[in-house]
C-alpha positions as CSV (number, residue, x, y, z in Angstrom):
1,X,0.0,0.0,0.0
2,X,1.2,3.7,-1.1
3,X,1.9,6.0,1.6
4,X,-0.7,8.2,2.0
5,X,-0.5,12.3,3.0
6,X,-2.0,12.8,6.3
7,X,-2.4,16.3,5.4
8,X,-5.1,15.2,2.6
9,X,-7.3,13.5,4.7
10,X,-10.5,14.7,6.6
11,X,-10.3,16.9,9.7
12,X,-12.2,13.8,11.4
13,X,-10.4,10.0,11.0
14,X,-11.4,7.1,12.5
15,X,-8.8,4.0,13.1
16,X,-10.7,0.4,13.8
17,X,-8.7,-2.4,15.6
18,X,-10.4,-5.5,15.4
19,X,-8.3,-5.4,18.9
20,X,-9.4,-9.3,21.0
21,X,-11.0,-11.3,18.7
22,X,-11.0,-14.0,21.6
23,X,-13.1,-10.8,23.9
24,X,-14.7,-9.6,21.2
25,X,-13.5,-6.1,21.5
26,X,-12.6,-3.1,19.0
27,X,-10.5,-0.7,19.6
28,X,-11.6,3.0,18.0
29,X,-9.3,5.9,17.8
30,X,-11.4,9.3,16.9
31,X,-9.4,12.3,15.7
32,X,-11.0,15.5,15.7
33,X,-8.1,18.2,14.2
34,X,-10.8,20.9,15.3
35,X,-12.7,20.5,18.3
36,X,-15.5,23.1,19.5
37,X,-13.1,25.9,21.6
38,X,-16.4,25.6,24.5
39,X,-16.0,22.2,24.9
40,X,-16.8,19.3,22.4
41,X,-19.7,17.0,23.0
42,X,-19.5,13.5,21.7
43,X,-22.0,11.4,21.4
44,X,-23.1,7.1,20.6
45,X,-26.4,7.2,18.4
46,X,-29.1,5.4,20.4
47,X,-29.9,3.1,17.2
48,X,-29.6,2.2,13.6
49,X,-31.5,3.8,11.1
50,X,-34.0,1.1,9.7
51,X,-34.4,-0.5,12.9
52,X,-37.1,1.4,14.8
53,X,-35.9,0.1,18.1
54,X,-33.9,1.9,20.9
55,X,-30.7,0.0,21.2
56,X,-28.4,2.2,23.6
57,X,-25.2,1.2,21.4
58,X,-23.3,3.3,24.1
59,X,-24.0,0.6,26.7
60,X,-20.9,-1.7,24.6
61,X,-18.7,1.4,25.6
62,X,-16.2,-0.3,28.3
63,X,-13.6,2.5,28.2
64,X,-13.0,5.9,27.1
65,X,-10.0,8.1,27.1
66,X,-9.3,11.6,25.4
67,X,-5.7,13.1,24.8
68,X,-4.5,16.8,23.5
69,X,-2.3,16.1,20.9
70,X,-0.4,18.5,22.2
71,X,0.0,17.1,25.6
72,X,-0.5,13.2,24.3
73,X,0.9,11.1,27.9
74,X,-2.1,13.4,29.6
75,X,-5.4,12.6,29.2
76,X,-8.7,14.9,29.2
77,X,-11.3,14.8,31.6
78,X,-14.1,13.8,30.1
79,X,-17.6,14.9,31.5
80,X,-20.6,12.5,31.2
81,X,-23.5,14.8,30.4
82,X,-25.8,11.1,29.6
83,X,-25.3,7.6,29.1
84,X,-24.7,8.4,25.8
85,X,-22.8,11.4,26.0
86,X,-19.4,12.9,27.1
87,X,-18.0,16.6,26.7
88,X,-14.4,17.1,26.5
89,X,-13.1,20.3,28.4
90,X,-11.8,23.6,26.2
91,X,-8.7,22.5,24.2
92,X,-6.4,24.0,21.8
93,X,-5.5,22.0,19.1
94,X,-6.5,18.4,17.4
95,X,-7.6,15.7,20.3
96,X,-7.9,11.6,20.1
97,X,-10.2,10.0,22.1
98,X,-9.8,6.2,22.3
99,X,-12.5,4.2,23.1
100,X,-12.4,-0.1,23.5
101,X,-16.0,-1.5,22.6
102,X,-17.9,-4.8,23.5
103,X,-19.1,-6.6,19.9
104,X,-20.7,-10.0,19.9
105,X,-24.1,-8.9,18.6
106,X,-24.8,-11.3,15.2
107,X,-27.9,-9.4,13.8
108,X,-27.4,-7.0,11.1
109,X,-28.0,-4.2,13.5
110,X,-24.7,-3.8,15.6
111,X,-20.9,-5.3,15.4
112,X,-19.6,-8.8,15.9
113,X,-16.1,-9.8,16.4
114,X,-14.8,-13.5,16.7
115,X,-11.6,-15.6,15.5
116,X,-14.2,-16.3,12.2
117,X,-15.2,-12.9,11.3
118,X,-16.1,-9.2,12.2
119,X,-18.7,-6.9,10.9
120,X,-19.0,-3.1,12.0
121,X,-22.1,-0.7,11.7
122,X,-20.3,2.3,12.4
123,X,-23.5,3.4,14.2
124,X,-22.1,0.7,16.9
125,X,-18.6,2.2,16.6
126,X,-17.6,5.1,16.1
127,X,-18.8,8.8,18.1
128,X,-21.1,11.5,16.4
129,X,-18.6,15.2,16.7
130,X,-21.7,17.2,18.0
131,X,-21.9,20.1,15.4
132,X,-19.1,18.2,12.8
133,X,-21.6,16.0,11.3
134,X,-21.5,17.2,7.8
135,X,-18.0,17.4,7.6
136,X,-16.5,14.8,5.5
137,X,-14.9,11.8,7.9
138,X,-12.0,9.1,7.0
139,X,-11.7,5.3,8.1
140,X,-8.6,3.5,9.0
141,X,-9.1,-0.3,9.2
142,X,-6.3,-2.1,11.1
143,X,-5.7,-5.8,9.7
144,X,-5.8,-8.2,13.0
145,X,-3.0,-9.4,14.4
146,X,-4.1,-13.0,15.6
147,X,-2.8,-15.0,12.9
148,X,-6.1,-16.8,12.4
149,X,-7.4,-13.0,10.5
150,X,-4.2,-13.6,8.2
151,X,-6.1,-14.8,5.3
152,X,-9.6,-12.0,6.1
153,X,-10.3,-9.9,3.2
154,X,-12.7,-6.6,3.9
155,X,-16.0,-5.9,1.9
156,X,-17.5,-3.0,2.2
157,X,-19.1,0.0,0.1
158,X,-17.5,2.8,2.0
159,X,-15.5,5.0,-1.0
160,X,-11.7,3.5,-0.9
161,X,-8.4,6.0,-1.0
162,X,-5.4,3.9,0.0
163,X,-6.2,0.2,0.7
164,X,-4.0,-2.7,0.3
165,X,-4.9,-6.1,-1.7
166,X,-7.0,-7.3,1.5
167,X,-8.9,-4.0,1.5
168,X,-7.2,-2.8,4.8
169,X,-6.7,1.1,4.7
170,X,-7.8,4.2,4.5
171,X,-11.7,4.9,3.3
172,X,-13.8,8.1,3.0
173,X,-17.4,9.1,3.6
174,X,-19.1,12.2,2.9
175,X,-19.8,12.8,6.2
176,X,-21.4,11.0,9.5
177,X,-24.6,9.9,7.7
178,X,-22.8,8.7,4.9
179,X,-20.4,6.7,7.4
180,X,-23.2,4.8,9.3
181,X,-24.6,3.9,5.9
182,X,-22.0,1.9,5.4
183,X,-21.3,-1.9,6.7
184,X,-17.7,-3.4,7.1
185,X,-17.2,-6.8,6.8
186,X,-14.1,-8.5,7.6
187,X,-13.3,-12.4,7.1
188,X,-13.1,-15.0,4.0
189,X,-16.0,-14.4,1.4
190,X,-17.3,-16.3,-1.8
191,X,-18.2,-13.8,-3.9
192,X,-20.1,-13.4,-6.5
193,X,-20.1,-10.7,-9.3
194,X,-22.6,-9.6,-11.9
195,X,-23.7,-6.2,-13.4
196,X,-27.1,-4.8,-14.0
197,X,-28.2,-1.7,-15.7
198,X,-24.3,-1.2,-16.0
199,X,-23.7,-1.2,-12.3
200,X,-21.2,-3.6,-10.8
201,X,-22.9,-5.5,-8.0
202,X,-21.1,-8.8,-5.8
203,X,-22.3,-10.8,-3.3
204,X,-20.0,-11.5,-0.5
205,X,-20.9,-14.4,1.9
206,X,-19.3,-16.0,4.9
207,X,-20.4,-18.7,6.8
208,X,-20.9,-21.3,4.4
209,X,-18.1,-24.3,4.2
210,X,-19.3,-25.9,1.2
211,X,-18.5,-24.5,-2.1
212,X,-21.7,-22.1,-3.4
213,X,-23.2,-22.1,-6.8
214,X,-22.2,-18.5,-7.4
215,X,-22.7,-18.7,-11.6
216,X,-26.6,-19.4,-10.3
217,X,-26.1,-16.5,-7.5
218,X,-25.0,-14.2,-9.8
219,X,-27.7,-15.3,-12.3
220,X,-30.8,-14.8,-10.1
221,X,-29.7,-11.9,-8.9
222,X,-28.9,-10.2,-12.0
223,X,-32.1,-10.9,-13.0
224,X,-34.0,-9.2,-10.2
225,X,-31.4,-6.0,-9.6
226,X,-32.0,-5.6,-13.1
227,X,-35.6,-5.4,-13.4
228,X,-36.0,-3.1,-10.3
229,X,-33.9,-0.8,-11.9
230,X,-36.2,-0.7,-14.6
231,X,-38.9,-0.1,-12.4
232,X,-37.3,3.1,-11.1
233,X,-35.9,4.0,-14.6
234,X,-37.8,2.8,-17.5
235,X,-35.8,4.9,-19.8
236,X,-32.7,5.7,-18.4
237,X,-32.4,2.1,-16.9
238,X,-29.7,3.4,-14.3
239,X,-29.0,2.9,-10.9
240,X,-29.1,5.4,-8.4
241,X,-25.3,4.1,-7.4
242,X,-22.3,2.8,-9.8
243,X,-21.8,-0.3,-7.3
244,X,-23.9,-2.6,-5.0
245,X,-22.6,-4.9,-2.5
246,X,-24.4,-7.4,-1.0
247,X,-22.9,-9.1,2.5
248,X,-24.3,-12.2,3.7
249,X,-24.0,-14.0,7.1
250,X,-25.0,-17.8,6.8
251,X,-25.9,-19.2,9.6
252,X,-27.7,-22.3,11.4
253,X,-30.7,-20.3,12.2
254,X,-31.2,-16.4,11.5
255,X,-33.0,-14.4,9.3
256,X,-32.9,-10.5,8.3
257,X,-31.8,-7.6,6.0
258,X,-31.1,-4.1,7.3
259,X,-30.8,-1.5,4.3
260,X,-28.2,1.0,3.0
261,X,-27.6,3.0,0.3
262,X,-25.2,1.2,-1.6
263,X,-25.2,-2.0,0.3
264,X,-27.2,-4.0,2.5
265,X,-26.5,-6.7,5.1
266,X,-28.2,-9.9,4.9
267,X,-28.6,-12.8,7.7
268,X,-30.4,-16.0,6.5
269,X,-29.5,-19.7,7.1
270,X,-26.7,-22.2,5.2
271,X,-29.6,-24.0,3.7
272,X,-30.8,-20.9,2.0
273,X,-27.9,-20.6,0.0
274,X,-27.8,-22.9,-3.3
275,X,-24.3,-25.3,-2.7
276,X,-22.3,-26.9,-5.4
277,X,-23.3,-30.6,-5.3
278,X,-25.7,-30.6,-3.0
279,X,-29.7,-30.2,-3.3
280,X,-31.5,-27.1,-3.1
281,X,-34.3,-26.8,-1.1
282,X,-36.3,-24.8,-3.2
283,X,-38.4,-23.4,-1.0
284,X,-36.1,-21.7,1.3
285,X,-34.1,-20.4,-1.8
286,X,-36.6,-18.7,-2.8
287,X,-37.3,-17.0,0.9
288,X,-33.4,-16.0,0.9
289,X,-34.3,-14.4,-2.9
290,X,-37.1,-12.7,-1.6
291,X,-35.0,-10.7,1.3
292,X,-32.4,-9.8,-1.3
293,X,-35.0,-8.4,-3.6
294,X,-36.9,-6.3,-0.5
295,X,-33.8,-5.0,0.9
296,X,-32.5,-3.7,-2.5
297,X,-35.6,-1.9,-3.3
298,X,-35.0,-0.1,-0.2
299,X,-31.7,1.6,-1.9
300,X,-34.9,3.5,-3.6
301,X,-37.8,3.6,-1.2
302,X,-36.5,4.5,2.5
303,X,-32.4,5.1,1.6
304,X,-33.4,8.3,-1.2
305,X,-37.1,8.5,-0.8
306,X,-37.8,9.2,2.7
307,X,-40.5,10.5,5.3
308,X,-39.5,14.1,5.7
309,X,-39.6,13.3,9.5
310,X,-35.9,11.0,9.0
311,X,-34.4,14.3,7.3
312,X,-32.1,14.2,9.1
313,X,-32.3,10.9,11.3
314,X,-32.0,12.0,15.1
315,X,-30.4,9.4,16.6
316,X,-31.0,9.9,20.0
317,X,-34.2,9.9,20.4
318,X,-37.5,7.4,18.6
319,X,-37.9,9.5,15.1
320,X,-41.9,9.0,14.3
321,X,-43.5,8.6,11.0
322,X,-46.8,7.4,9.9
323,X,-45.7,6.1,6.8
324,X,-43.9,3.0,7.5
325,X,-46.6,0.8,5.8
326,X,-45.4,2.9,2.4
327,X,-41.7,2.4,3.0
328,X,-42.0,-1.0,4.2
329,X,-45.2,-2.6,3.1
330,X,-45.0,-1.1,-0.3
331,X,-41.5,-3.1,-0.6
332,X,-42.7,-5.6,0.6
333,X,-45.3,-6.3,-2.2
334,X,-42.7,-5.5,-4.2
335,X,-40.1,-8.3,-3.4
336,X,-42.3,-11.3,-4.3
337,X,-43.5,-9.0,-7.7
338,X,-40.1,-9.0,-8.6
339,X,-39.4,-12.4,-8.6
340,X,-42.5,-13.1,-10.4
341,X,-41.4,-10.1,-13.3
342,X,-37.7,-11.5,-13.2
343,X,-38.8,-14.8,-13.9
344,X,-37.6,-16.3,-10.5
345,X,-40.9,-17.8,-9.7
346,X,-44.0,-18.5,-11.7
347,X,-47.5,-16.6,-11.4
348,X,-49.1,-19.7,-9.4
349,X,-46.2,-19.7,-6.8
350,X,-46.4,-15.6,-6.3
351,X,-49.8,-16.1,-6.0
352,X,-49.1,-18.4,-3.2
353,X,-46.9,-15.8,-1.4
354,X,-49.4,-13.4,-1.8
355,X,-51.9,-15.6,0.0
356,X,-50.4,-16.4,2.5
357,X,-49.7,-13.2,3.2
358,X,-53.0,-12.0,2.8
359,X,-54.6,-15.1,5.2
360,X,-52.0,-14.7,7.9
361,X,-53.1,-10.9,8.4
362,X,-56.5,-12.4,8.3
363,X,-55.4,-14.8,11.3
364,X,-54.3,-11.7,13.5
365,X,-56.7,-10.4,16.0
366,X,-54.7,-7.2,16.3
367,X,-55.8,-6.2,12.8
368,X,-59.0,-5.3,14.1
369,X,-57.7,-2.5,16.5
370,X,-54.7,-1.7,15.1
371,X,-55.0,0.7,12.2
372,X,-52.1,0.9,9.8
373,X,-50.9,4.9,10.1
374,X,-51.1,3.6,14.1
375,X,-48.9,0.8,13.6
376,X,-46.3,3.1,12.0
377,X,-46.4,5.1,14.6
378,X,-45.9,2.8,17.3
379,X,-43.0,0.8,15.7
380,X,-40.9,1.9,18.1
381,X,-42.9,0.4,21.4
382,X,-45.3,-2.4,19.6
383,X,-44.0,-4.0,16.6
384,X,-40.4,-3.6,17.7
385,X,-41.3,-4.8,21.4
386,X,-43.4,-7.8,20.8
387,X,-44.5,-9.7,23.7
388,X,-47.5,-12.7,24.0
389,X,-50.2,-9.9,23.4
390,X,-48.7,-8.4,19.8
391,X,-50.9,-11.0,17.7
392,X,-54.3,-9.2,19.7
393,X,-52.6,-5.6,19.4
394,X,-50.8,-5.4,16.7
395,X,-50.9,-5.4,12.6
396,X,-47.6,-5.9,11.2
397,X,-46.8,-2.5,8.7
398,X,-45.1,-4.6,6.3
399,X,-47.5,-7.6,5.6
400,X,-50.9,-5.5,5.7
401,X,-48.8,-2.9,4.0
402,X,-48.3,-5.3,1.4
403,X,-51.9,-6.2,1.2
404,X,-52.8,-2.6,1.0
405,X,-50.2,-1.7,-2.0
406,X,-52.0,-4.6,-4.0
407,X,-55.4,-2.8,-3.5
408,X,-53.5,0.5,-4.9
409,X,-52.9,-1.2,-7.3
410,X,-55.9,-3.2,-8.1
411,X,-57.7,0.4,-7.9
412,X,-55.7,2.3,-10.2
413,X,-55.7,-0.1,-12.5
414,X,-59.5,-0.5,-12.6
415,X,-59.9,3.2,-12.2
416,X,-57.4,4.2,-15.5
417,X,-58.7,0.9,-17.6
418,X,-55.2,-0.5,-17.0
419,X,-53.7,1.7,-18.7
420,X,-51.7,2.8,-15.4
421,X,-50.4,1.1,-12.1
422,X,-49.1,1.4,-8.6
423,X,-45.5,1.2,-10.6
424,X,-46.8,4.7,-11.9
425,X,-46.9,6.0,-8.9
426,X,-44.0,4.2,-7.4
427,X,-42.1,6.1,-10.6
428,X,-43.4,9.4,-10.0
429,X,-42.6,9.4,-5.6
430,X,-39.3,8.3,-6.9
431,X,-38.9,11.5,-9.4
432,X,-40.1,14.2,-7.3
433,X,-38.7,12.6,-3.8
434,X,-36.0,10.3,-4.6
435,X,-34.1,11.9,-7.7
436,X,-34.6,15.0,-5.5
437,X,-33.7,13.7,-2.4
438,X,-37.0,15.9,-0.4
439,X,-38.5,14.0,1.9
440,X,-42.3,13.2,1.7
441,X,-44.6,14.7,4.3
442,X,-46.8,12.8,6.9
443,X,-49.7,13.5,3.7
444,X,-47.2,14.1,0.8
445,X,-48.7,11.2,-0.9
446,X,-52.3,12.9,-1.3
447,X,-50.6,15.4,-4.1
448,X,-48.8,12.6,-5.9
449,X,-51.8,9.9,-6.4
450,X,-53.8,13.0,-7.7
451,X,-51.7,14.2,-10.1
452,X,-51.1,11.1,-11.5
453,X,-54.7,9.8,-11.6
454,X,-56.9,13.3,-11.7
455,X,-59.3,15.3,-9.0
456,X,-62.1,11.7,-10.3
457,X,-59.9,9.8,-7.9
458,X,-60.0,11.8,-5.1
459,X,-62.8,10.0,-3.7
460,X,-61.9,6.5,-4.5
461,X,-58.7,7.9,-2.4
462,X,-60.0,9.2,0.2
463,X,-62.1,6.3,1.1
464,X,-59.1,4.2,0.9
465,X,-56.9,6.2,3.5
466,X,-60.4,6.8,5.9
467,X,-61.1,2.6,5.7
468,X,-57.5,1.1,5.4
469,X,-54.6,3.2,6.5
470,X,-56.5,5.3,8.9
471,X,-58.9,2.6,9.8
472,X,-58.8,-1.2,10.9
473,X,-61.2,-2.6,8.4
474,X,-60.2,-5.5,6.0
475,X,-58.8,-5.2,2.6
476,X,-61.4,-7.1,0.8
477,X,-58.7,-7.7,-2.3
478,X,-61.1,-10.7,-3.6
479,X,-64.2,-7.8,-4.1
480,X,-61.3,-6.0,-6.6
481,X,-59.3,-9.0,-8.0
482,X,-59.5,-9.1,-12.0
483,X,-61.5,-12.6,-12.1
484,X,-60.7,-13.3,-15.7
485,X,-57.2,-13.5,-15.1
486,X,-56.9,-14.9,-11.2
487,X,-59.6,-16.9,-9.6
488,X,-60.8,-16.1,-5.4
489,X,-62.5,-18.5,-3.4
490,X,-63.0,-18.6,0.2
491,X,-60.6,-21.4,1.7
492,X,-62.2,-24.6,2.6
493,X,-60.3,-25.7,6.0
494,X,-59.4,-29.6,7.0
495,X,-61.1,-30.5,10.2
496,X,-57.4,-30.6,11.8
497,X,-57.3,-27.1,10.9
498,X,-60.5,-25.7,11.1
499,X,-60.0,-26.9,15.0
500,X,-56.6,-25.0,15.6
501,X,-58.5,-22.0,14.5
502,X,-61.2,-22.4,16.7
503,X,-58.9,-23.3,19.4
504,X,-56.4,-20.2,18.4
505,X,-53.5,-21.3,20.8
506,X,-50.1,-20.9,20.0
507,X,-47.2,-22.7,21.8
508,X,-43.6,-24.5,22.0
509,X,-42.2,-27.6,22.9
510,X,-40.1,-27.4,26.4
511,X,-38.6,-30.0,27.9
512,X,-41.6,-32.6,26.9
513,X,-44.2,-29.6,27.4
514,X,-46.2,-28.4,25.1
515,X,-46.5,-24.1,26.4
516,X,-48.4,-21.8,25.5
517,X,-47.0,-18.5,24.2
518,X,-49.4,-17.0,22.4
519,X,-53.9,-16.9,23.1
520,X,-55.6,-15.3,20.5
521,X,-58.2,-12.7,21.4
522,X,-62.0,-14.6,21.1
523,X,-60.5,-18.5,20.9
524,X,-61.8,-21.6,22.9
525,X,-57.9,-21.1,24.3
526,X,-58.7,-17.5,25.5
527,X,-62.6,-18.3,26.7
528,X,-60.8,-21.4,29.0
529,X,-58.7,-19.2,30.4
530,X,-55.5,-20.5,29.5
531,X,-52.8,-18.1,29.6
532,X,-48.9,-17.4,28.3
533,X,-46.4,-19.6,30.2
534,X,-49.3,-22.3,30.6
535,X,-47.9,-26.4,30.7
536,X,-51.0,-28.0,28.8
537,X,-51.3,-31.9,30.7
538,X,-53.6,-33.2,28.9
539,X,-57.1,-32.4,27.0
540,X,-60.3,-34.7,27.5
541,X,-57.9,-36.9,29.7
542,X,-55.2,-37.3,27.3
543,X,-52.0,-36.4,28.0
544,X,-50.7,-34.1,25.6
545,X,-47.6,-34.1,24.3
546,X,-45.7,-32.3,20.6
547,X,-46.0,-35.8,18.8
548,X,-49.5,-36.4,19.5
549,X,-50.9,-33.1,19.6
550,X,-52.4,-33.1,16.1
551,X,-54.1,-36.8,16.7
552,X,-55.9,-35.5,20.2
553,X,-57.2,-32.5,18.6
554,X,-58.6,-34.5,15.7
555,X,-61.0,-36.2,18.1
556,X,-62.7,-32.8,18.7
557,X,-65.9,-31.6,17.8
558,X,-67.2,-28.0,17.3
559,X,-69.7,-27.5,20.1
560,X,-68.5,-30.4,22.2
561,X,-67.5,-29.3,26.0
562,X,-63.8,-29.9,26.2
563,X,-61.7,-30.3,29.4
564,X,-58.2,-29.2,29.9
565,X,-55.9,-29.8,32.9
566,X,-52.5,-27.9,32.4
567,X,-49.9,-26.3,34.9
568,X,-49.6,-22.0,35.9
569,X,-46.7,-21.6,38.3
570,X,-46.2,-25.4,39.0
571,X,-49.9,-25.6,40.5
572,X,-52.4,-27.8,38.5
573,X,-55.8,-26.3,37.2
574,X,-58.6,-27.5,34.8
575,X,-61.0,-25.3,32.7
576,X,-63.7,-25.9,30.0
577,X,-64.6,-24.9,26.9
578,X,-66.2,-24.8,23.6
579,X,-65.2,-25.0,19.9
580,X,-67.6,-22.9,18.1
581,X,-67.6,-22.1,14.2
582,X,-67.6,-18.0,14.6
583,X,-63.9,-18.2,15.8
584,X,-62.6,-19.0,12.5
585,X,-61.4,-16.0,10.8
586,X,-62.2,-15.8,6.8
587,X,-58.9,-17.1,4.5
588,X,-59.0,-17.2,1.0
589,X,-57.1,-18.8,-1.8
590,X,-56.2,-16.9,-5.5
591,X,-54.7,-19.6,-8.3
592,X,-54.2,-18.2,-12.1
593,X,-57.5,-18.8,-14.2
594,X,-55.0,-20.5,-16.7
């Protein structure tokens, strides 16, 4: 690696040691040439955009130390002004502070650090400069010195200036924002390449020990990056971004994606990853296709177009919008469509996908009491915070969110003869909000829809917001499917299921038990009086246990008295109750007409 001029780099650096890799600690030197003269506050963002969840990142903190360069063997005192903020006392000159933090979170929302790999959201890492946020920042990645690192390359999209052939080295970002949208992985990758739209994108994934059918990778993937770009850009057909990196965590079990501009971070399991010589379950391939093609749509909706209330994020404190079922549900009707319009799947399998979808909102109690707007909203304390009540209290912003973007749809195109879509709309927000980079307000979306459909919608739209965004009632999709193309019937239930329904119990197998964990609001379950934590013991005088559970509740009948004996706090209780036909919920099925 060249030597590179100090004297070019950004007034704020940032050096990463991947420090203990049998601890799990990071070390972080932050250099700040100019500190505020009245005292500079630092501070550890509270959580990670895209993840509506308090997280307290500064609670990994285990030490922190300031120096004036000009006095470097004696160090500042730092004032604590809140758990997630320090102020260092008037200095002349440039300052360091060092700081050693904590890392063994595996989700795509923090930093990890092990002899097999590390992975940094700088959000985790590395201090806001109160006031110096804009300012343009540098990163200096340390290789490890434990000999098992020898052979770790880094991925990452951050903007490179002097790296060496395993990517360690100096890398710039615009400024803070533009840092913490950018995830470092460390460790050995297969990686596959492809371009789309004349973008390079890769795919970088660890965790697998079997060798991975990247030529089919690269092929699927292609496919789908390719024809979301040409959602966005029909004409142009260009990405908003000259390279796209996807990094990929295989596991033994894990799922997620978390979003950013020019990258995203992926978790799913081993067996969702196709493997040279080896069988491909299907299925699961297609689930692990599916979070690739949502969380790259984001790098449109929710990385450039964006509620106006994230402009800019505030990081230390819950930043509310009521228009998380566009950002998220709208992408997530989106990531099934395009592997249907890539060719990934057929139309009978998305219609599946969509059905499911559609029954499982159907199955949710909270639906009824939840409206969507509210469930935005309340992200932060409800959706993110789920406990054994969420099913009664809660709908989920991305899967009725989903629903609802298929009613758009279905609405515009019956209202314009089909001669226009929701991906009209989806092409005009991006125009005048993501080309633009100005944020949508709380009703920005009013304007939009009528300037692309005409004042004769107005109604049609306003019912729709008062009904289903603002309101709780159903989207009754099979009153506005197109019946010449896809055929809706109400689903005709097995006895086997027809009785879990009634039931509407949830549970999990511990240590022989079957126990409850969730009771659905109006169920036989929830009329007995069973609760959360419950042991069930047995059910009509059979004992009940995970392999028979499905054989003892075939022997039910609706209307028949049924006894239950099961275990609250190690004391023994028995209740009644009654199977009864108005506790099934209304699920449907939609299959092409073909």
């Amino acid at each position: 690696m060249n030597k590179l001029n100090t004297s070019d780099l950004p007034a704020i650096q940032y050096t990463i040691w991947s420090a203990d890799l049998h601890g799990h600690r990071f070390h972080v030197k932050l250099h700040i040439q100019n500190p505020s003269p009245n005292g500079q506050i630092l501070q550890m963002p509270a959580w990670i955009p895209g993840s509506y969840l308090i997280r307290d990142f500064s609670k990994q903190i285990e030490t922190i130390e300031a120096f004036a360069l000009n006095k470097p063997n004696q160090a500042l005192v730092l004032e604590r002004i809140d758990n997630d903020q320090w102020c260092l006392p008037k200095v002349a000159g440039a300052v360091e502070i060092l700081t050693t933090v904590y890392a063994f979170d595996s989700s795509v929302r923090a930093a990890y650090l092990d002899t097999e790999r590390a992975f940094i959201n700088p959000s985790s890492l590395c201090l806001a400069v109160k006031g110096q946020e804009s300012l343009p920042c540098a990163v200096v990645l340390v290789p490890p010195q434990d000999t098992c690192a020898n052979s770790w390359t880094v991925q990452t999209g951050l903007q490179q200036a002097k790296v060496d052939d395993q990517g360690y080295g100096f890398y710039l970002a615009k400024n803070y924002d533009d840092l913490l949208d950018h995830p470092i992985a460390m460790g050995e990758f297969q990686i596959a390449h492809w371009q789309s739209s004349g973008a390079s994108h890769a795919m970088a994934i660890q965790g697998c020990i079997h060798e991975i059918d990247l030529e089919r990778l690269a092929k699927d993937l292609q496919a789908i990056c390719t024809s979301t770009i040409n959602l966005f850009e029909p004409k142009t057909k260009k990405a908003p971004f000259q390279n796209y990196l996807f990094l990929v965590n295989a596991v033994l079990s894990g799922y997620g994606g978390l979003e950013h501009r020019n990258s995203t971070a992926l978790l799913c399991r081993r067996d969702q990853i196709p493997q040279i010589n080896s069988p491909v379950d299907e299925v699961s391939y297609r689930e692990f296709l599916g979070l690739c093609s949502h969380e790259y749509f984001h790098a449109w909706l929710v990385k450039r177009i964006q509620p106006k209330a994230f402009q800019p994020y505030q990081l230390d404190r819950r930043n509310h919008t009521r228009l998380l079922w566009l950002f998220e549900g709208f992408t997530s009707y989106y990531d099934d469509l395009q592997l249907f319009r890539s060719k990934r799947i057929d139309l009978k399998t998305y219609l599946k996908l969509v059905t499911n979808n559609w029954n499982g909102i159907l199955r949710g109690p909270g639906r009824l009491k939840q409206s969507l707007a509210d469930s935005s909203f309340d992200a932060w304390t409800k959706y993110y915070q789920a406990d054994e009540n969420t099913p009664n209290s809660v709908v989920s912003y991305y899967g009725k969110g989903a629903l609802l973007a298929l009613g758009l749809d279905l609405k515009i195109r019956a209202f314009t003869s089909n001669r226009q879509s929701l991906d009209d709309l989806m092409r005009l927000i991006w125009q005048t909000h993501g080309v633009t980079l100005d944020g949508i307000a709380e009703d920005g979306l009013d304007e939009l829809i009528l300037k692309l459909l005409g004042r004769g919608f107005s109604k049609t739209w306003n019912e729709f917001q008062s009904r289903y965004i603002f309101g709780t009632e159903d989207i009754p999709i099979q009153k506005w499917i197109n019946s010449q193309t896809i055929a809706v019937k109400q689903k005709t239930h097995s006895k086997l299921e027809q009785i879990k329904l009634q039931l509407g119990l949830r549970h999990t197998e511990v240590g022989g038990w079957l126990k409850v964990t969730h009771v659905l609001d109006g169920g036989a379950a929830q009329l007995a009086g069973l609760a959360t934590g419950d042991l069930l013991a047995s059910i009509n005088g059979e004992r009940v246990i995970a392999a028979r559970w499905d054989e003892i509740l075939s022997y039910l009948i609706t209307g028949q008295i049924i006894q239950i004996c099961f275990y609250r706090d190690d004391l023994e209780h028995e209740c009644m109750t009654v199977l009864e036909d108005d506790q099934i919920p209304a699920q449907y099925i939609l299959t092409p007409t073909e």
